[in-house]
C-alpha positions in Angstrom: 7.3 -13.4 12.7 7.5 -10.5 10.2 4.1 -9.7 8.5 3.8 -7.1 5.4 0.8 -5.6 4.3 -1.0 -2.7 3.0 -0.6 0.4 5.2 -0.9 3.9 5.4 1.9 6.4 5.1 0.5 9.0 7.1 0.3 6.7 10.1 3.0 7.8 13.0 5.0 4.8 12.9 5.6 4.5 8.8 5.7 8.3 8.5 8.6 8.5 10.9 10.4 5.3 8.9 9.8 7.5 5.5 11.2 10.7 7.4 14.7 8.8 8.3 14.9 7.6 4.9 14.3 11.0 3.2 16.7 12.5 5.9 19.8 9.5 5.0 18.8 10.8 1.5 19.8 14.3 1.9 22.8 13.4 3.8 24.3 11.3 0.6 22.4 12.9 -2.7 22.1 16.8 -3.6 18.5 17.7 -3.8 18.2 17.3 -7.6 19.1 13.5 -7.2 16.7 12.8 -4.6 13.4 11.2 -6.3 11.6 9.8 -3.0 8.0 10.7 -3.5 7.0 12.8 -0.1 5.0 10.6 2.2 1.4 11.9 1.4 2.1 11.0 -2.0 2.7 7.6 -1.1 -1.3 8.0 0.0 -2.0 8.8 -3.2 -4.6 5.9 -4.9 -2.2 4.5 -7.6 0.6 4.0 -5.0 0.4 0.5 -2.9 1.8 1.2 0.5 3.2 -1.7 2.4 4.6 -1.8 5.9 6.3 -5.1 7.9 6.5 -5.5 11.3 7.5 -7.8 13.9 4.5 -7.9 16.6 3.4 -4.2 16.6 6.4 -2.6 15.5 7.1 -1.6 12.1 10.3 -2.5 11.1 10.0 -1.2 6.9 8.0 0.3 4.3 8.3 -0.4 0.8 6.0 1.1 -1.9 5.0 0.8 -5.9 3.1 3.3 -8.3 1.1 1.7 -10.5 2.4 3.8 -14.0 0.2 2.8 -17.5 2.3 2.7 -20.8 1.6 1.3 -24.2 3.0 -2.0 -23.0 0.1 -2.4 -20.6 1.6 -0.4 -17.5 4.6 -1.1 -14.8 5.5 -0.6 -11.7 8.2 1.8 -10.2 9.4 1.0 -6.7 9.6 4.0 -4.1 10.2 4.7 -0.9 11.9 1.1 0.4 13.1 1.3 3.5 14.1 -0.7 6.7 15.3 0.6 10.2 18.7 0.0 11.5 16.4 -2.7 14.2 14.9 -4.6 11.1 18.3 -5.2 9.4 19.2 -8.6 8.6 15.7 -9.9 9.2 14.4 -9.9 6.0 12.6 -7.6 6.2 13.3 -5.2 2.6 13.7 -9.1 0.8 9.9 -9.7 2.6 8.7 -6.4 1.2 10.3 -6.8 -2.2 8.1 -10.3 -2.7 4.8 -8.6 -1.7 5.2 -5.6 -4.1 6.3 -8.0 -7.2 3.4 -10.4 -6.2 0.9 -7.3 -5.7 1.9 -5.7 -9.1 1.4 -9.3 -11.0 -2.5 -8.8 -9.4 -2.7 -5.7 -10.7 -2.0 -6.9 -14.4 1.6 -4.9 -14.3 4.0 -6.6 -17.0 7.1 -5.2 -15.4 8.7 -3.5 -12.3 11.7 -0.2 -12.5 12.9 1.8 -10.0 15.4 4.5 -9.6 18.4 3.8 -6.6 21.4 5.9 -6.1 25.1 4.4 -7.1 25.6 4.9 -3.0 23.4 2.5 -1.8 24.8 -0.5 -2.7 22.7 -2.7 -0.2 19.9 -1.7 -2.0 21.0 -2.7 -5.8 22.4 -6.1 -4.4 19.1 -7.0 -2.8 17.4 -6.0 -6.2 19.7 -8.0 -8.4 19.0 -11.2 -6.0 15.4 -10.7 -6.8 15.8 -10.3 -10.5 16.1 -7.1 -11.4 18.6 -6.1 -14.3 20.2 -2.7 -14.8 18.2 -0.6 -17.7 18.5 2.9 -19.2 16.4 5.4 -17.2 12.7 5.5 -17.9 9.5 7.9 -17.5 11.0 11.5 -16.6 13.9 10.3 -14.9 17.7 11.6 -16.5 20.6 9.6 -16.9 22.6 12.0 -14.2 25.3 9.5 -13.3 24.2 9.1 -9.8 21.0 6.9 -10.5 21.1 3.4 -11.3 18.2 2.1 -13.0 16.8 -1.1 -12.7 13.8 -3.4 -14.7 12.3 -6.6 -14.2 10.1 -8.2 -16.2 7.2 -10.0 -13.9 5.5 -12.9 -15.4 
């Protein structure tokens, strides 16, 4: 049974799951087209960290940062991530359902994130949950590379 929660990024297992996704980062983007927030800012208090995990091991880690706006605030996706043993277990799909159900609690009106064009995996999953490609937001740049992506949560 896969259970997703709140966790803590700092914690050995998460932190190494955050290092191999940073480190796949690097191999496929340049360092100006890598946006991953570093793990102890995924500690930070407008972040929500969750982790899922079959038994004791943690298999993912997904994460939101709660942004305020004039529309009444959003949340941008950071930091999802599943290891090559949690693949095809629903794990990211799990993840994706807690942060969309945690950011309605918090009175968000809409989740965006940021992906790369090379991670393909990653915008299907989104689009099966909703999500819609948009024009970049917040500080990001329309570089080419990024794909942008909103949904409105209701």
């Amino acid at each position: 049974m896969i259970i997703v929660e709140l966790g803590n990024p700092l914690d050995p297992q998460p932190s190494a799951l955050l290092a191999e996704a940073q480190a796949l980062q690097a191999e496929i983007y340049d360092e100006e087209h890598n946006h991953a927030l570093p793990t102890d800012a995924l500690a930070a208090e407008d972040v929500r960290f969750f982790t899922a995990r079959e038994g004791d091991v943690v298999l993912g880690v997904g994460a939101f940062k709660i942004c305020r706006d004039d529309a009444g605030g959003y949340g941008e996706v950071k930091s999802m991530f599943t290891s090559p043993a949690g693949r095809g277990k629903g794990i990211a799909a799990a993840i994706v359902r807690a942060i969309e159900d945690t950011a309605k609690k918090e009175g968000l009106v809409s989740l965006k994130l940021e992906t790369g064009d090379e991670l393909e995996a990653a915008v299907r999953l989104y689009e099966r949950f909703g999500f819609e490609r948009s024009g970049a937001f917040g500080d990001y740049a329309d570089n080419g590379v990024s794909v942008f992506m909103q949904k409105t949560l209701t």
